[in-house]
ROSE-4610 file (N, C-alpha, C; in Angstrom, 1 decimal, always signed):
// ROSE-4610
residu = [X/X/X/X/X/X/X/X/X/X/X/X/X/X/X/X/X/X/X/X/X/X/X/X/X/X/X/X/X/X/X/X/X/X/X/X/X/X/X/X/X/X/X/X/X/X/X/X/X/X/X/X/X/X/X/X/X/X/X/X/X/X/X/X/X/X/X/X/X/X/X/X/X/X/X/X/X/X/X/X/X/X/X/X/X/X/X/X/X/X/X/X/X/X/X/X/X/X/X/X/X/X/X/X/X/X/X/X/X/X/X/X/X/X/X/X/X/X/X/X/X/X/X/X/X/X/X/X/X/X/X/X/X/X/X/X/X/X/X/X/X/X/X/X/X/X/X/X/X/X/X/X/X/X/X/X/X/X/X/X/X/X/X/X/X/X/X/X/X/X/X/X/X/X/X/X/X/X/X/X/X/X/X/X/X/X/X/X/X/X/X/X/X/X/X/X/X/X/X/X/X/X/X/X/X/X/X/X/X/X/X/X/X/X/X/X/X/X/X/X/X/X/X/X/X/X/X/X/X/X/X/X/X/X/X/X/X/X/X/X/X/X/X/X/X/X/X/X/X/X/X/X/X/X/X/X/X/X/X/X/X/X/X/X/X/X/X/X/X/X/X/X/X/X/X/X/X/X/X/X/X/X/X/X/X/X/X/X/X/X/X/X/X/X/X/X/X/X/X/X/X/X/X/X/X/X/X/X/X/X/X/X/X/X/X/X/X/X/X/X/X/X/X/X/X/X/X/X/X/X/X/X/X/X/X/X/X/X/X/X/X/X/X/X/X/X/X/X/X/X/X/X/X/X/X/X/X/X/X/X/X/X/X/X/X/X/X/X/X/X/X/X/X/X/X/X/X/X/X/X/X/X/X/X/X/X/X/X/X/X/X/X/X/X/X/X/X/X/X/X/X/X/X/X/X/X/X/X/X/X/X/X/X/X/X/X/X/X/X/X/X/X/X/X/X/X/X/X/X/X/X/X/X/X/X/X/X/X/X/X/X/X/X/X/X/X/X/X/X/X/X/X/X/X/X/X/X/X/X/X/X/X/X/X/X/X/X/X/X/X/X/X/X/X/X/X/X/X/X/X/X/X/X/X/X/X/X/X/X/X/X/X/X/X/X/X/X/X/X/X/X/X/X/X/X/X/X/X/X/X/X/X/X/X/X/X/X/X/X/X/X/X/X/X/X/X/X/X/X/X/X/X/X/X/X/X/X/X/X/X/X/X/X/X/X/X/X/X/X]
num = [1/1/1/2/2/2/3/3/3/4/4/4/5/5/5/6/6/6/7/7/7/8/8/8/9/9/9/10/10/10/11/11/11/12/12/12/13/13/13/14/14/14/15/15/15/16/16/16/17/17/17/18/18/18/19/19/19/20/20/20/21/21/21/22/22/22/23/23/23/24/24/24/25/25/25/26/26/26/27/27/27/28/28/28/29/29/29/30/30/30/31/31/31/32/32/32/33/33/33/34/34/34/35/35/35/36/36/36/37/37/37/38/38/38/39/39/39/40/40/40/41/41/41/42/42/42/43/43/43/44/44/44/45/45/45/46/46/46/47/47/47/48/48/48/49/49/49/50/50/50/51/51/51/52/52/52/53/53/53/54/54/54/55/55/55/56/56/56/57/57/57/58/58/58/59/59/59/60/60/60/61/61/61/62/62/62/63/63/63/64/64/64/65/65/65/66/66/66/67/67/67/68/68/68/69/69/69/70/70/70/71/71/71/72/72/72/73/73/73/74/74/74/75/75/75/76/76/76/77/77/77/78/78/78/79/79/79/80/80/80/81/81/81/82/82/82/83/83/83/84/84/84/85/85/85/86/86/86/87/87/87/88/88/88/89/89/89/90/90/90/91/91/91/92/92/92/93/93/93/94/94/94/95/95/95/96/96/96/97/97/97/98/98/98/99/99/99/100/100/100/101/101/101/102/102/102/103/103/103/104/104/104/105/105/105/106/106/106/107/107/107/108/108/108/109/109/109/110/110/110/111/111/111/112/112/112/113/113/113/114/114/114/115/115/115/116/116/116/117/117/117/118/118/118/119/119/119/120/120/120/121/121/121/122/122/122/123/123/123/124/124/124/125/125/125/126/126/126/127/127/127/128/128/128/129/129/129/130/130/130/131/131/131/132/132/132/133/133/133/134/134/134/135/135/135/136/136/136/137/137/137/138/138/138/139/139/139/140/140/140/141/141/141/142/142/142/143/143/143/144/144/144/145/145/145/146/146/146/147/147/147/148/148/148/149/149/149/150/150/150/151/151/151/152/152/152/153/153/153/154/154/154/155/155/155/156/156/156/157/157/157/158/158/158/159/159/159/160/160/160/161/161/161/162/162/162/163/163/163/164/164/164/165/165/165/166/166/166/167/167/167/168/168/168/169/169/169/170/170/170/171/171/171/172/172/172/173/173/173/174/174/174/175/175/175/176/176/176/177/177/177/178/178/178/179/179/179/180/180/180/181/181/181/182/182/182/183/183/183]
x = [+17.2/+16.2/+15.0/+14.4/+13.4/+12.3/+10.5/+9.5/+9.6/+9.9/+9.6/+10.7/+12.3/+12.9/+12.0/+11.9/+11.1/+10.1/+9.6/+8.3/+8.6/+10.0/+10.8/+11.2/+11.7/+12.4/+11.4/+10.2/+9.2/+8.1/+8.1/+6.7/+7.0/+6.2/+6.3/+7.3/+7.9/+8.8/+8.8/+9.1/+8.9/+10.0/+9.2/+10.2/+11.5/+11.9/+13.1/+14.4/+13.7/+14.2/+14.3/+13.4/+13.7/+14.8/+15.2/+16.0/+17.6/+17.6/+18.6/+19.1/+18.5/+18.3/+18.9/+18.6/+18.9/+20.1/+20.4/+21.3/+22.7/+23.0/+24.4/+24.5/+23.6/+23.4/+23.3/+24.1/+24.4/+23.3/+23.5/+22.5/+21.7/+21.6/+21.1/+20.0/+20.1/+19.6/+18.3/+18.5/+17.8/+17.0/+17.3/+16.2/+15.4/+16.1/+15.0/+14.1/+14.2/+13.8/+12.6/+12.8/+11.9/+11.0/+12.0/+10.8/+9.4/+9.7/+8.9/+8.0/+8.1/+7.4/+6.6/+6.7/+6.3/+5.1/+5.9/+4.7/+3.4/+3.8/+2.9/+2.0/+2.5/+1.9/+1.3/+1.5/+0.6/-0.7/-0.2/-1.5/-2.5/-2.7/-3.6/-4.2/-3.7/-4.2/-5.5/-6.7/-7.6/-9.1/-9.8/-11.2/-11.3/-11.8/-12.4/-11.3/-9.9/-8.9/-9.1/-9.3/-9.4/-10.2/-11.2/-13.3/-12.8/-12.1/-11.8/-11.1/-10.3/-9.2/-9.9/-10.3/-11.5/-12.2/-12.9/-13.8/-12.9/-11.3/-10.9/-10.2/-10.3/-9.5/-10.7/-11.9/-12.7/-12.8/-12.2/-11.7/-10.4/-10.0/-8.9/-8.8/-7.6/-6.9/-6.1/-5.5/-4.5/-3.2/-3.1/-2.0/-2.0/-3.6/-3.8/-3.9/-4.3/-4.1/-2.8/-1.8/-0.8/+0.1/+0.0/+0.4/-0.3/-2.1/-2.3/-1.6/-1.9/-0.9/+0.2/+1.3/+2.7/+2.2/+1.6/+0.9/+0.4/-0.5/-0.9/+0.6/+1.5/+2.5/+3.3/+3.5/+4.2/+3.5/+2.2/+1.7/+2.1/+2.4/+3.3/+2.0/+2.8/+2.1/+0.7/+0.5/-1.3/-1.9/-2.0/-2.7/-2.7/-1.2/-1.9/-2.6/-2.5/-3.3/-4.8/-5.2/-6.4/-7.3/-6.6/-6.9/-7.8/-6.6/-6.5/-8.1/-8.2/-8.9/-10.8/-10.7/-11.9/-11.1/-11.4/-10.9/-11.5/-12.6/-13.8/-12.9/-12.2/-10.8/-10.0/-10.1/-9.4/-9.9/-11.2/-12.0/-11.5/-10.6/-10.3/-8.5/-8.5/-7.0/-6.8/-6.2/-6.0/-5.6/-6.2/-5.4/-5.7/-4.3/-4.1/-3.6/-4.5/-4.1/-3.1/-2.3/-1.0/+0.0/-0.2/+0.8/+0.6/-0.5/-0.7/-0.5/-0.3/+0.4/+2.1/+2.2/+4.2/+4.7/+3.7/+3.9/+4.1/+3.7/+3.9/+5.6/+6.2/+7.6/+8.3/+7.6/+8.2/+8.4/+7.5/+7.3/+8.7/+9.5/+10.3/+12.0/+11.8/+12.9/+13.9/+13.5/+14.8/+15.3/+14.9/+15.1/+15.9/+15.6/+16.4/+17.3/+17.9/+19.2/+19.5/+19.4/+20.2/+20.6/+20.3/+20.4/+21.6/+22.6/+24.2/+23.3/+24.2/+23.9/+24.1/+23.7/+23.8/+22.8/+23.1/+22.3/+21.8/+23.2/+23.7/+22.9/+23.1/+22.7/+23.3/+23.8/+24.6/+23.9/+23.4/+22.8/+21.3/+21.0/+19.2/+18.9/+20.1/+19.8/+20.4/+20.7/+20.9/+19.9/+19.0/+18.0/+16.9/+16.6/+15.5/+16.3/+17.3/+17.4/+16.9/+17.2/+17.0/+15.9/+14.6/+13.5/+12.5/+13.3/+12.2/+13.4/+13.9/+14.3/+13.6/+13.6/+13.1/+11.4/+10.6/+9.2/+8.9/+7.6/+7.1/+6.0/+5.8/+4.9/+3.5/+2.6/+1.5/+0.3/-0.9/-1.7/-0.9/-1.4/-0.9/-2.1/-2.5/-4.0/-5.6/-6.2/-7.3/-6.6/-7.1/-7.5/-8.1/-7.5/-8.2/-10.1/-10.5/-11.9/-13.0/-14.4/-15.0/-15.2/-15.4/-14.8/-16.6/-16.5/-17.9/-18.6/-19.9/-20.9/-20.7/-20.9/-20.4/-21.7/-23.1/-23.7/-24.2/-24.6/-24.6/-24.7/-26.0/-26.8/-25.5/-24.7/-23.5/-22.4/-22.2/-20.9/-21.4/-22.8/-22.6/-23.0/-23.7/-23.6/-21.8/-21.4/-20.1/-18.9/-19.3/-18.0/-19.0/-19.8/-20.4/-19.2/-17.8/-17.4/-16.8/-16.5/-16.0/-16.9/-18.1/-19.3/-19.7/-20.1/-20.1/-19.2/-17.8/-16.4/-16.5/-16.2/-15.7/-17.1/-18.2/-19.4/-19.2/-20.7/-20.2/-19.7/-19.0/-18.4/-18.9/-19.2/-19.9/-19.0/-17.6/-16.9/-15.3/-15.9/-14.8/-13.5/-13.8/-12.8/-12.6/-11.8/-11.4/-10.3/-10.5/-9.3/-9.6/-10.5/-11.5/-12.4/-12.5/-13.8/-15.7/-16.0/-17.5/-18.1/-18.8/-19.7/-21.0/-21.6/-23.2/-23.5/-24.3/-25.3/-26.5/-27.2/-28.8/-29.3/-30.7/-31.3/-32.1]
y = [+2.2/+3.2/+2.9/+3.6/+3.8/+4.6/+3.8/+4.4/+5.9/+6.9/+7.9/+8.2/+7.8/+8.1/+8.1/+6.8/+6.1/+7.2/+8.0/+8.9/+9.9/+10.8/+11.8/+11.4/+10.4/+10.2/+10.1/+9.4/+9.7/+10.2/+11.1/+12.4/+13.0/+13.2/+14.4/+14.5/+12.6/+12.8/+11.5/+11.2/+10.8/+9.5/+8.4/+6.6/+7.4/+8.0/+8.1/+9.0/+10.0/+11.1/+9.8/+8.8/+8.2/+7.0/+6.6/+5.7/+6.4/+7.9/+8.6/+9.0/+8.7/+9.3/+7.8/+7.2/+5.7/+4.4/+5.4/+4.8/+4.9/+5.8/+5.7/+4.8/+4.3/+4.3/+2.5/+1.7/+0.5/-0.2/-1.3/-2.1/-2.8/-2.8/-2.5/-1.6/-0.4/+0.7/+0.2/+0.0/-0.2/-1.3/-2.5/-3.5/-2.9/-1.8/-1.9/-0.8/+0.1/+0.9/-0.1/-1.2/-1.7/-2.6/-2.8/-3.6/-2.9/-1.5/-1.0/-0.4/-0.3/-0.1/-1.6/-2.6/-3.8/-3.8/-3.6/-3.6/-3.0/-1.1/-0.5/-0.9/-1.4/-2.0/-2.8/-4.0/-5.0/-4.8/-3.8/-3.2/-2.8/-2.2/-1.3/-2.2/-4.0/-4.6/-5.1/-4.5/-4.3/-4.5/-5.2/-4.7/-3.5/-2.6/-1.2/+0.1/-0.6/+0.0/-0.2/-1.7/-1.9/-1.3/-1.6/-1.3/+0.2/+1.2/+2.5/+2.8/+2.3/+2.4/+1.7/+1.0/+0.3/+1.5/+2.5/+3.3/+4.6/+4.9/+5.9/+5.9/+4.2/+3.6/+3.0/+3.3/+2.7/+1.0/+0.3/-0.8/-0.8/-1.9/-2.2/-3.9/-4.4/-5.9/-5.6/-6.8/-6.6/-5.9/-5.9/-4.8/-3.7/-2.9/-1.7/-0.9/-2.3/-2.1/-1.8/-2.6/-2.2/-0.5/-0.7/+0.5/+2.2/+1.6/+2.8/+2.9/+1.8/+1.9/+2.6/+1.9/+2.8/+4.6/+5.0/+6.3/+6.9/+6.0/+6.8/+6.6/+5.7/+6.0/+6.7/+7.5/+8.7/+9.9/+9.7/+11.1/+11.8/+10.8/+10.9/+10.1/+10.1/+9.3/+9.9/+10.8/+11.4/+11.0/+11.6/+10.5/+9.2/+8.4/+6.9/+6.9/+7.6/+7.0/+7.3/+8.6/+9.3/+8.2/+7.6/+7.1/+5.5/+4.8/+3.4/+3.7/+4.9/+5.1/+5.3/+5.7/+6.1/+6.0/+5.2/+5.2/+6.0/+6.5/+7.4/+8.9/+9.3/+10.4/+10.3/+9.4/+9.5/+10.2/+10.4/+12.0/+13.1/+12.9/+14.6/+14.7/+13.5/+14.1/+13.5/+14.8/+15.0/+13.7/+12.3/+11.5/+11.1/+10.9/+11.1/+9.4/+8.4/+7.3/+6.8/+7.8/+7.4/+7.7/+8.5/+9.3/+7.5/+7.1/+6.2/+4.7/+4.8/+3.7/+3.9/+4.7/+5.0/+4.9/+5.0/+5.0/+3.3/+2.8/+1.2/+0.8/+1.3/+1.6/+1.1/+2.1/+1.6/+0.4/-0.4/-1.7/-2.2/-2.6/-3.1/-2.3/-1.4/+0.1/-0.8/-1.4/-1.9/-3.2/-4.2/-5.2/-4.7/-3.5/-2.9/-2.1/-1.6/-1.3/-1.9/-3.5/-4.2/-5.4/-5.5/-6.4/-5.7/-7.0/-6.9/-6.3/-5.6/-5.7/-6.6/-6.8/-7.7/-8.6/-9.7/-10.1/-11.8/-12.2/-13.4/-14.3/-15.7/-16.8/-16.0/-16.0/-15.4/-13.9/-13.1/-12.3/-12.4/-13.2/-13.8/-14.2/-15.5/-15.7/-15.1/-14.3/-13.1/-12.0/-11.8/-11.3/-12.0/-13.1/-14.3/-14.7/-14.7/-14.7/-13.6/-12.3/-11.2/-11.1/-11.1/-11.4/-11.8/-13.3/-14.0/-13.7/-13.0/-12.7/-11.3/-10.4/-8.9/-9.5/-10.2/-10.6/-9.2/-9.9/-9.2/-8.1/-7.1/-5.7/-6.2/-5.8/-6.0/-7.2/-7.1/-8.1/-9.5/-11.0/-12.1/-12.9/-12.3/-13.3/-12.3/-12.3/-12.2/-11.3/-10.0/-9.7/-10.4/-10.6/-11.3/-10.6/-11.6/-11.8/-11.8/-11.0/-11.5/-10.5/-10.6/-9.8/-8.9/-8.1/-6.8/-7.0/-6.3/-6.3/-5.1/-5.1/-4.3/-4.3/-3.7/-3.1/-1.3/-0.9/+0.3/+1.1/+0.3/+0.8/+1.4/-0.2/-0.3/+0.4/+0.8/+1.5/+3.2/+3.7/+4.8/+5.0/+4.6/+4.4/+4.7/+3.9/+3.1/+4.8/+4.7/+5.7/+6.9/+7.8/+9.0/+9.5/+10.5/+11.3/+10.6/+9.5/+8.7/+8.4/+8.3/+7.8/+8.9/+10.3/+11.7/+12.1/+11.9/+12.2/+11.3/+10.3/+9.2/+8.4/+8.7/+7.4/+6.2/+5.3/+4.1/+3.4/+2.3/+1.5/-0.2/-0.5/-1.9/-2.8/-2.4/-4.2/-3.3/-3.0/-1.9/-2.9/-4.1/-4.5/-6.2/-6.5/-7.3/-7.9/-9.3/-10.4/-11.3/-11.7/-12.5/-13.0/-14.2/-14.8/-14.1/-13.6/-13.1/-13.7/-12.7/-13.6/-13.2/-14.1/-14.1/-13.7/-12.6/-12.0/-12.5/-12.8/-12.8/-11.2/-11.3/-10.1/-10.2]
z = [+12.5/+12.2/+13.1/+14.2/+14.5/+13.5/+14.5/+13.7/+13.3/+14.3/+13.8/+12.9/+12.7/+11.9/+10.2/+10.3/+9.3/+8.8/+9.6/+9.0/+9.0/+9.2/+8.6/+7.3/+7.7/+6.0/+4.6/+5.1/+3.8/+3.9/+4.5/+4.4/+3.9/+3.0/+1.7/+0.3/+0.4/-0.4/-1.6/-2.8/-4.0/-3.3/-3.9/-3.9/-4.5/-5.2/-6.0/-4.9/-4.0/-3.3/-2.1/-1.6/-0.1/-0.5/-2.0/-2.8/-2.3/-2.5/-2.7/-1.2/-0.7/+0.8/+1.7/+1.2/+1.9/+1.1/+0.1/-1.3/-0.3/+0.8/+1.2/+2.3/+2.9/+4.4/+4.7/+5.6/+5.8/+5.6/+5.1/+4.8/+6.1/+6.9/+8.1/+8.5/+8.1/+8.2/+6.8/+6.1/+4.5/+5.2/+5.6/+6.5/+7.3/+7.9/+9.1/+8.8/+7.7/+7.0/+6.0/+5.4/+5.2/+6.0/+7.0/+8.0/+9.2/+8.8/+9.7/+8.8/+7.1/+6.1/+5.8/+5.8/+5.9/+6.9/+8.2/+9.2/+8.8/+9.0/+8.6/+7.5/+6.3/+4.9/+5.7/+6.1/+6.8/+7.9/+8.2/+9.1/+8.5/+7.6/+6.4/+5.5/+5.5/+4.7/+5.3/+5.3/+5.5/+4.8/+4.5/+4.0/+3.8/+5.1/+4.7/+3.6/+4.2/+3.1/+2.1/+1.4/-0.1/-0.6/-0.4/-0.3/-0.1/+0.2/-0.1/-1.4/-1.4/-2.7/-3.6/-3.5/-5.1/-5.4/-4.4/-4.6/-5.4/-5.0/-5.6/-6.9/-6.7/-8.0/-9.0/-8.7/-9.5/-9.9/-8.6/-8.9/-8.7/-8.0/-7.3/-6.5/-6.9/-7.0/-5.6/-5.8/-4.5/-4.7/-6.1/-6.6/-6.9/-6.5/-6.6/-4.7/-4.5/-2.9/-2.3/-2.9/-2.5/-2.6/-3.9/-4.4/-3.6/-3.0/-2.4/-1.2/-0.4/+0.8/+1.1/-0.3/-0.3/-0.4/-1.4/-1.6/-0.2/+0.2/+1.9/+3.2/+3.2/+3.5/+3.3/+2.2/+1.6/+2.0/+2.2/+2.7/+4.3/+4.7/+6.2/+7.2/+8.5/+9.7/+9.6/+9.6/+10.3/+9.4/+7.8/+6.6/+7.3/+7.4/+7.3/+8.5/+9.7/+10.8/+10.8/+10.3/+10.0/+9.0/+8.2/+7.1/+7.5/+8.3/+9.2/+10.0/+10.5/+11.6/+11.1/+9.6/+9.3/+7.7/+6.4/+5.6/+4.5/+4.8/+4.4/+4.1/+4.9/+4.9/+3.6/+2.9/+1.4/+0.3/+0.5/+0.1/+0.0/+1.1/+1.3/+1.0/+0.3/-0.2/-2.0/-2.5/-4.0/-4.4/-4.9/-5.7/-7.1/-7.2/-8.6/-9.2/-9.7/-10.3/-10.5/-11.4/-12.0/-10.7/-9.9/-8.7/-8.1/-7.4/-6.7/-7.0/-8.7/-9.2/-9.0/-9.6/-9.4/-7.9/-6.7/-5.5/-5.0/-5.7/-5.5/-5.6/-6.0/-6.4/-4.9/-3.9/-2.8/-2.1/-2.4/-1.7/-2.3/-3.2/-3.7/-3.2/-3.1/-3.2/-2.2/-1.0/-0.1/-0.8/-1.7/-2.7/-3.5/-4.3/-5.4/-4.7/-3.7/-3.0/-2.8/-1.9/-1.4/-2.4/-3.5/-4.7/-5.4/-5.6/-6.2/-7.8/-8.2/-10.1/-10.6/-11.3/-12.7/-13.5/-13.8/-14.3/-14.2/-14.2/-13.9/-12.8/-13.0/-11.8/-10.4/-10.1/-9.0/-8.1/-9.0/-9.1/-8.7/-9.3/-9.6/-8.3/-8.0/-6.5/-5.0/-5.3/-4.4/-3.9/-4.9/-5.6/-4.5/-5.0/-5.0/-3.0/-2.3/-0.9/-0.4/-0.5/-0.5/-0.2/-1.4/-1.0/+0.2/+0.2/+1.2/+2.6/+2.8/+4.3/+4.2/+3.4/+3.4/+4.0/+2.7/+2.8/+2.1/+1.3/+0.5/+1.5/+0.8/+1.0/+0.5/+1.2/+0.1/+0.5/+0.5/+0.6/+0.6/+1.3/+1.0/+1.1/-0.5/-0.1/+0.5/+0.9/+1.4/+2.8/+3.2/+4.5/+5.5/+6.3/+8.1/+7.6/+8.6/+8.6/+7.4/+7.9/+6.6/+5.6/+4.2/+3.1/+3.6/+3.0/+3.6/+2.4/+2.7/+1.8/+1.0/+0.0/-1.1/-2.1/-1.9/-2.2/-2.2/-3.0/-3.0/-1.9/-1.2/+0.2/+0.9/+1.5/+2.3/+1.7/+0.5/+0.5/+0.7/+0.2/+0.4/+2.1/+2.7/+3.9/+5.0/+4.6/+5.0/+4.6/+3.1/+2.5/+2.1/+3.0/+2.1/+1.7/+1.7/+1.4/+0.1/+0.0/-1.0/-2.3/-2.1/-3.1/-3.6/-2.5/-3.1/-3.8/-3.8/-4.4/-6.2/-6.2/-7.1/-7.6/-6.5/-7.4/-6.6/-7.1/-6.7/-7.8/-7.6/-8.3/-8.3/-9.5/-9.3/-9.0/-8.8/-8.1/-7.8/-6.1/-5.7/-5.3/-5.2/-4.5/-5.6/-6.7/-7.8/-7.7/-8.3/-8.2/-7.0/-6.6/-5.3/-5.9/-5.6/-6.4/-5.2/-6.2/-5.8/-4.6/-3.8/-2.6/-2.8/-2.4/-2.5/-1.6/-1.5/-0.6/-0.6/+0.3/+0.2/+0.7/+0.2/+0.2/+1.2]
């Protein structure tokens, strides 16, 4: 599976519909289908992304980060690239909390096809190999460089269409221990 395959297959369409769509197809195809979802996920892990998604989510962890990511990946390639490019752009598209939690679904979806059933030891660690060759979706820790100022000034500054949309939010970006600013 090439990239642009990859962004046919999930533009416009529900984790459950890209599950069913990829449910017949060699397990090969399911890797590289997550590994080009991976990438992309990894690129987005970002400061100005989170510090966006905190703002739409009212607050947002590395697990809310993720989940939006999969969500702006589902909206197709121009979302995520429009998004990557100016994250201020998430203003202008309808989101819905609960849509953008259930969208986290995807990070996992190539784990959960390529995983034997059951339940068993055997199972568990098939499961648990699986994994660490796939590699996990999703923040690992802290975004590259330094975490941004997150005062009001700076976020409505930084995000007008976002602060006008949602408000500010007193701790857009949660689960990091606090930084001190001087004034």
């Amino acid at each position: 599976m090439r990239e642009h395959q990859f962004w046919r297959l999930v533009a416009g369409r529900t984790v459950a519909e890209i599950g069913e769509l990829l449910r017949g197809r060699p397990a090969l195809e399911v890797i590289r289908f997550h590994h080009h979802f991976r990438r992309l996920h990894l690129r987005a892990c970002r400061w100005d992304v989170w510090t966006a998604f905190g703002l739409v989510l009212g607050g947002a962890g590395a697990g809310q980060l993720r989940d939006g990511v999969c969500w702006l990946v589902l909206r197709g390639r121009r979302a995520y690239h429009r998004a990557l490019v100016d994250p201020d752009v998430l203003a202008s598209f309808p989101a819905d909390p609960l849509e953008i939690t259930r969208s986290g679904e995807l990070a996992g979806l190539a784990l959960r096809l390529l995983a034997p059933p059951g339940t068993g030891e055997v199972a568990a660690a098939c499961r648990e190999a699986l994994a660490s060759v796939l590699g996990a979706a999703g923040p690992q820790g802290s975004p590259p460089g330094e975490r941004p100022a997150l005062d009001a000034a700076t976020l409505a500054r930084c995000y007008p269409r976002l602060t006008a949309r949602y408000g500010l939010v007193a701790e857009p970006i949660r689960g990091l221990t606090p930084v001190r600013t001087s004034r």
